[in-house]
C-alpha positions in Angstrom: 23.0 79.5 -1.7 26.3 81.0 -2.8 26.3 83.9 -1.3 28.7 87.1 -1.7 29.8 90.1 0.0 31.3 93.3 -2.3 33.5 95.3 -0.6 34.4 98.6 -2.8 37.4 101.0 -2.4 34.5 103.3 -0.6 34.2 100.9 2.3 35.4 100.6 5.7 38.1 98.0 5.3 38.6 96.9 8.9 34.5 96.6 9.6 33.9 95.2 6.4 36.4 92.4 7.7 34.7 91.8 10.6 31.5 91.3 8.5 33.2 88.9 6.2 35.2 86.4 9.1 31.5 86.4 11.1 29.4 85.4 8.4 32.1 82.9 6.5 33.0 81.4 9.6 30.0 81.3 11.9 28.8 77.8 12.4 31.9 76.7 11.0 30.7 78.0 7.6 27.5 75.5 7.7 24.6 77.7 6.7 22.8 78.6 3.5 23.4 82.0 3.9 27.0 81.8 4.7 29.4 84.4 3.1 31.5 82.3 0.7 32.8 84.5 -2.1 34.6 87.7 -1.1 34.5 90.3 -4.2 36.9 93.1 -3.4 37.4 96.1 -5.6 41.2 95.9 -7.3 42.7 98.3 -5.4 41.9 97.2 -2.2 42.6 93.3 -3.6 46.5 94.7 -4.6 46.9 96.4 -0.8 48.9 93.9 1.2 48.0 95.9 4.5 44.0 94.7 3.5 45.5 91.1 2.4 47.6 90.9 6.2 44.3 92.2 7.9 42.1 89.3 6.5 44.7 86.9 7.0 45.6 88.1 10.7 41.3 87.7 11.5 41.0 84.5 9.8 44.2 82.7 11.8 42.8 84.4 15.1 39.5 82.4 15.1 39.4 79.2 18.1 38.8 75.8 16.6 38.3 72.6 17.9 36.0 70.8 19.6 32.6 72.1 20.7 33.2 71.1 24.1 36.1 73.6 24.8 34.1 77.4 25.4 36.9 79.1 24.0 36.1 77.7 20.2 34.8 79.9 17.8 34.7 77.2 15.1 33.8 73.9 15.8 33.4 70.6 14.0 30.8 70.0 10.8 28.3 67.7 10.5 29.9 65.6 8.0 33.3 64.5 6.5 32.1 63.0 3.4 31.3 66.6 1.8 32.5 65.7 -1.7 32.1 69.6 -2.7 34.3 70.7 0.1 36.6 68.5 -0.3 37.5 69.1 -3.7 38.4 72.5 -3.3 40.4 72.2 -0.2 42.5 69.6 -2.0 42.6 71.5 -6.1 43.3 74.9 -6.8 42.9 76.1 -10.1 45.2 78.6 -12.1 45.7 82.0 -10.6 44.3 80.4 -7.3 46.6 80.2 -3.9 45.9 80.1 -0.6 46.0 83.4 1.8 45.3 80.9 5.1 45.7 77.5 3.9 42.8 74.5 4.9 44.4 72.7 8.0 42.2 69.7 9.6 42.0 69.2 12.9 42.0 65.5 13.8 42.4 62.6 11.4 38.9 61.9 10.5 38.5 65.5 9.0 35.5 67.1 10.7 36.9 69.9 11.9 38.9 72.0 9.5 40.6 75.5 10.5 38.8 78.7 8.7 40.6 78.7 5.3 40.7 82.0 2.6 41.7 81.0 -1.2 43.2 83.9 -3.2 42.6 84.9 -7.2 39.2 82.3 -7.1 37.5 83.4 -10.7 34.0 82.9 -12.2 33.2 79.9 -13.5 36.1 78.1 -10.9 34.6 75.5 -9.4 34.8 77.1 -6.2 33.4 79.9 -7.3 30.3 77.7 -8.5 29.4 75.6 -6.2 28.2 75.3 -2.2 30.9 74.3 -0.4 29.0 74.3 3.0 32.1 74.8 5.4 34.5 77.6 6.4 36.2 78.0 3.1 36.0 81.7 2.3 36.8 82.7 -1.6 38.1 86.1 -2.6 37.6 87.5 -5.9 38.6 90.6 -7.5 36.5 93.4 -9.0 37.5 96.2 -11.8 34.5 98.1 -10.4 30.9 98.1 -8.6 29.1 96.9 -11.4 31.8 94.2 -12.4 31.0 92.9 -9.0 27.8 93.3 -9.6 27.8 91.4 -12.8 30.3 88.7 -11.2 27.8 88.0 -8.1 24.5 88.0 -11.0 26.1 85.6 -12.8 25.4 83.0 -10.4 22.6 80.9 -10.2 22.0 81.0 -7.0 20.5 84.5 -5.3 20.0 84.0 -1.2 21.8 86.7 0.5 23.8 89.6 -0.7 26.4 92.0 1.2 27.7 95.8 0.1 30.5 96.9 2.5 30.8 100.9 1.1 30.3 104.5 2.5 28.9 105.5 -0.8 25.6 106.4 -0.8 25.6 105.9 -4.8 27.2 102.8 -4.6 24.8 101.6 -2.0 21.8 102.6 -4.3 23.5 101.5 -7.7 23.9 97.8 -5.5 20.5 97.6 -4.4 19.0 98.6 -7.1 20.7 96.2 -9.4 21.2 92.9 -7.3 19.5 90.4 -7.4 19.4 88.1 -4.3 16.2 88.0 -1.7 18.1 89.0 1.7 20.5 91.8 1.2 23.1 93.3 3.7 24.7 96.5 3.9 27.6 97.3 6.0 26.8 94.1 8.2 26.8 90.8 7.9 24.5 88.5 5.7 23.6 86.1 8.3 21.2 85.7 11.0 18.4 87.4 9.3 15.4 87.8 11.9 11.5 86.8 11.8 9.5 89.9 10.8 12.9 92.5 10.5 14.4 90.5 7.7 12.2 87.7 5.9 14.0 85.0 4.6 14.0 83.7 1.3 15.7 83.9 -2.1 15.7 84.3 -6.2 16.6 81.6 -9.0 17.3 78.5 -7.4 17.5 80.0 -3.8 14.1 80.0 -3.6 11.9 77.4 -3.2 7.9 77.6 -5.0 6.5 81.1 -5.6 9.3 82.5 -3.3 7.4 83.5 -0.5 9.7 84.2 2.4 9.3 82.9 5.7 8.9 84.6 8.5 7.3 87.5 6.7 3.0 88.2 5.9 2.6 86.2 3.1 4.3 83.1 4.1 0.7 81.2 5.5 -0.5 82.1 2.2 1.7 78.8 0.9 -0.2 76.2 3.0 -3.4 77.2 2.7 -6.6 77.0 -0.3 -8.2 80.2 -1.0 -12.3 80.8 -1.8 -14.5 83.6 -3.4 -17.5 84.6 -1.4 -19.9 87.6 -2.1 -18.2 90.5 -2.7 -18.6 93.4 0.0 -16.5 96.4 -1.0 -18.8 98.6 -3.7 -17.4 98.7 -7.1 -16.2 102.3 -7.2 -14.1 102.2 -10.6 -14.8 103.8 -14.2 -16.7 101.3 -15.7 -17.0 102.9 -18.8 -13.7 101.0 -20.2 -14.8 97.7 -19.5 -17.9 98.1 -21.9 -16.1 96.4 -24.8 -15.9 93.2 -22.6 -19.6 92.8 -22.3 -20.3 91.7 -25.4 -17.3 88.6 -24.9 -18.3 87.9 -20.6 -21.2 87.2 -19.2 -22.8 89.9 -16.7 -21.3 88.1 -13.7 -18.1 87.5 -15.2 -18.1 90.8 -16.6 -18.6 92.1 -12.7 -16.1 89.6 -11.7 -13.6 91.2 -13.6 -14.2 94.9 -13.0 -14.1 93.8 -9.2 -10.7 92.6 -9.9 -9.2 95.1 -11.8 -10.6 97.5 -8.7 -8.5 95.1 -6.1 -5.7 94.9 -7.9 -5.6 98.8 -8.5 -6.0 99.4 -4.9 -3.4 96.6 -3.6 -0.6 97.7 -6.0 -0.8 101.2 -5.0 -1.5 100.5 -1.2 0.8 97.4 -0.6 2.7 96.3 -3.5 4.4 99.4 -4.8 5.3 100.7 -1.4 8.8 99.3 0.2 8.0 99.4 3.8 9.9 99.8 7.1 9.5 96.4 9.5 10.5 97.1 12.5 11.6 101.0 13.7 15.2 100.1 14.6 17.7 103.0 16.0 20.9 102.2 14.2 19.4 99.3 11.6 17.5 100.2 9.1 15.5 97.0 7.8 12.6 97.4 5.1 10.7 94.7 2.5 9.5 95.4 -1.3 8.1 93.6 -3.9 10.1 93.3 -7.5 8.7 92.5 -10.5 9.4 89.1 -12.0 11.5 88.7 -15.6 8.7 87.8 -17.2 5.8 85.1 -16.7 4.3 82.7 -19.0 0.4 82.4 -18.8 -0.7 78.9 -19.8 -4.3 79.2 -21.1 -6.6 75.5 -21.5 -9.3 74.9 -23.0 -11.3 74.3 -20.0 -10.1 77.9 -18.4 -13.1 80.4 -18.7 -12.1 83.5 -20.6 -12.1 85.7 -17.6 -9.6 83.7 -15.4 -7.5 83.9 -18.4 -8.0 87.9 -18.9 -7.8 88.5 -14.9 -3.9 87.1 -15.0 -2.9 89.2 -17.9 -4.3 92.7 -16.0 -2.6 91.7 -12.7 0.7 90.7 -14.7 0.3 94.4 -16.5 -0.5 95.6 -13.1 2.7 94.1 -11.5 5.1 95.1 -14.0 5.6 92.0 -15.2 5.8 91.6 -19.0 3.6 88.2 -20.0 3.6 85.7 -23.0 0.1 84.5 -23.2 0.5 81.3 -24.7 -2.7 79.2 -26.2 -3.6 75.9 -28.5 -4.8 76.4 -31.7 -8.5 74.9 -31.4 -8.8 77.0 -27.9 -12.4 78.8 -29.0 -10.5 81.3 -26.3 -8.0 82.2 -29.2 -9.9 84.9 -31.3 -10.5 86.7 -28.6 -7.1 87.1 -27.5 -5.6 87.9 -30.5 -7.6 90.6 -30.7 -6.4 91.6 -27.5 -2.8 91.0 -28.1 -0.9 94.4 -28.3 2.8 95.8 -28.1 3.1 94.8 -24.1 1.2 91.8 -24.4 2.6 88.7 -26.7 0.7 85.6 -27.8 2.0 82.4 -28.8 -0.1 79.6 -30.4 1.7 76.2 -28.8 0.9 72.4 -28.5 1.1 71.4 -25.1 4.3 69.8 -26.8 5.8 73.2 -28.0 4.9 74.8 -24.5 6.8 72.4 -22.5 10.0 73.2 -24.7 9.4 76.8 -24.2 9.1 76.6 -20.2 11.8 77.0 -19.0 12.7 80.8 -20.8 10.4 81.9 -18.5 10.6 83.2 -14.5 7.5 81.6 -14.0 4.4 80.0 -15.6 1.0 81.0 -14.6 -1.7 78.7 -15.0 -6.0 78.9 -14.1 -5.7 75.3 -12.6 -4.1 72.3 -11.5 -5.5 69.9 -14.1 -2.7 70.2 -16.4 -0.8 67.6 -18.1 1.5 65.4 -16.2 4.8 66.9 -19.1 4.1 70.4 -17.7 5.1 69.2 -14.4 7.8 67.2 -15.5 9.6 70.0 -17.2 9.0 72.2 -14.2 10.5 69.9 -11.9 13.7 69.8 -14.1 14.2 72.8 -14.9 13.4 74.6 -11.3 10.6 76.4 -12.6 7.5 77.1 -10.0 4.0 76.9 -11.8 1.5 79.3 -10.2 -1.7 76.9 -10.3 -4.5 78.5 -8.0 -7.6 80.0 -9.7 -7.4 83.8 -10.4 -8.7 85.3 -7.7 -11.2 89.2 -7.1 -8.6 89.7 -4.4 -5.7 91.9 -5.1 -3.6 91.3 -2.1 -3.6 87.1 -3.0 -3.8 87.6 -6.6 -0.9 89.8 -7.6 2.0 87.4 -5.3 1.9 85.3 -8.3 3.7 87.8 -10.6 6.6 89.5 -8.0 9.2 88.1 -5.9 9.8 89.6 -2.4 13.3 91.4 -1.1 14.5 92.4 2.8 17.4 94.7 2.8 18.9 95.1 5.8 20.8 98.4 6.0 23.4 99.2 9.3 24.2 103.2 9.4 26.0 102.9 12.8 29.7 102.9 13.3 32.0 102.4 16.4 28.6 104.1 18.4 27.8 107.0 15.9 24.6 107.5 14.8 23.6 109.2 11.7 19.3 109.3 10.7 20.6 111.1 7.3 22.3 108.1 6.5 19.1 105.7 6.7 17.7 106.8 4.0 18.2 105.0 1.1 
């Protein structure tokens, strides 16, 4: 991760420095969801009363050795942190220090809470995981500048908003793109169940699923089809056309599918839920569509595993390239179907691979692909969704979103406010 916290002219200076010091500095700045870039709005970047406040909490924090109580900070795990290192001992131009990097003892393991000034994107401490309690500050024109500066990273674990705004607060959710966000608290410590934990881009790790939340068993275990029990309720009548390209059973295999996946959008999928009833914390988990997603169609696929993962991408929101081989006796069929929302690209397994890594995700019917497809995945950090399509909404349609906690604290200094929960 390299995780940020925007603080807007909007926002409570003095708790949003609280926020900042506990989740930069906690564990001596050793945890993946560690606050490492500051992004401050400009005019609260230019106050020197703001820039005395930070420095003032930063200098206060205990460190030394984890044997004295009184420590706050205590030593890291290693001394050989090449990253680290670097940009403790470099700063760039425009950079200085507002609480210069001070090591404890003479082997360098425990280094006093630092804060570099006038860090900028693309700096390499701006870019890079520096895994100890070195806190960069960056300044913002506006909310959306930070929003854009924070985006522009490739990592997206946790994400912090320190404003009273309530249009600031939705413009920052709504646009954000991390998997654990914050507001008006800190990033860190998320909880099992209130805030599953997981990330976007390379902050997450396979399809994304977060852990400690409902769909994280789904990651470790294989998924069957038996008989089907629910009765198929849905208009039929549109599905006619596909009877004279599917088999009966396929053709009822389908129709049962589109009827899941209906049903689990609107009951589960499109609903962002509440996970635990908290007085003072409001903490709640939706889905997002992907980008986009690349379905990879083989010549052994059948036709209706193929058609079942463009519906459930359509049903997810997620725009799909279907992309095929040229002798696939699948291929007539889908260009037929191709339309405006639906695209189709006829690629050698050759011109696939190359085309990979455009994509959030690639979706194929099985595992028995070519050994290049997961080669390119592996280097690029793409995840390739390999399980058989599956009748069953609620399994099926995790292969096209990615999953978000937000985390929202509308309590300050013991004042309560329900109005202010909702977001």
């Amino acid at each position: 991760g390299k995780d940020a916290m925007i603080l807007t002219a909007s926002g409570d200076r003095d708790h949003a420095i609280l926020n900042v010091v506990k989740s930069a500095f906690g564990n001596a700045g050793q945890k993946c969801s560690a606050c490492s870039l500051l992004v401050v709005e400009k005019s609260v970047y230019d106050d020197p009363d703001f820039k005395s406040k930070l420095k003032d909490a930063t200098e206060s924090l205990h460190t030394g050795s984890a044997w004295n109580g009184g420590n706050l900070v205590g030593p890291m795990v290693s001394n050989t942190n090449d990253k680290l290192l670097h940009a403790v001992d470099n700063l760039e131009a425009g950079e200085s220090w507002l609480v210069a990097p001070e090591f404890l003892d003479k082997d360098r393991y425990i280094l006093k809470p630092c804060v570099k000034w006038g860090v900028k994107p693309g700096n390499f401490t701006f870019e890079n995981e520096l895994f100890g309690p070195l806190l960069a500050v960056v300044c913002m024109d506006d909310l959306k500048h930070g929003v854009d500066i924070v985006n522009s990273s490739e990592y997206g674990l946790t994400s912090g908003l320190q404003s009273l705004d309530e249009s600031e607060r939705a413009y920052w959710k709504d646009n954000l793109q991390a998997g654990n966000l914050y507001i008006n608290r800190g990033i860190t410590g998320a909880i099992v169940q209130r805030q599953p934990f997981g990330g976007m881009k390379r902050s997450a790790f396979g399809g994304g699923i977060k852990a400690g939340g409902d769909n994280y068993v789904s990651c470790f275990v294989n998924f069957e089809e038996t008989d089907y029990k629910e009765p198929l309720t849905l208009d039929t009548k549109p599905f006619e056309s596909y009877a004279s390209i599917l088999s009966k059973d396929d053709l009822n295999r389908y129709q049962r599918a589109m009827q899941s996946y209906a049903k689990n959008w609107r009951e589960e999928f499109s609903v962002e839920r509440v996970t635990q009833d908290l007085v003072g914390e409001l903490n709640t988990f939706r889905y997002l569509p992907l980008k986009d997603v690349i379905i990879r169609g083989m010549p052994n696929d059948k036709l209706v595993d193929v058609l079942m993962t463009i519906t459930a991408s359509k049903i997810a929101r997620t725009p799909a390239t279907v992309s095929i081989s040229a002798d696939d006796e699948k291929l007539s069929v889908l260009q037929a179907l191709a339309s405006d929302d639906l695209t189709l690209k006829i690629q050698s397994d050759e011109e696939f691979v190359q085309d990979m890594e455009n994509y959030d995700r690639i979706r194929c019917c099985s595992s028995d692909l070519p050994m290049s497809y997961y080669d390119k995945a592996a280097k690029s950090g793409k995840y390739i969704a390999t399980a058989k399509p599956l009748v069953e909404g609620r399994l099926e349609l995790l292969h096209y979103l990615k999953e978000q906690s937000i985390s929202y604290e509308y309590h300050r200094y013991g004042s309560f406010s329900e109005e202010d929960a909702v977001l």
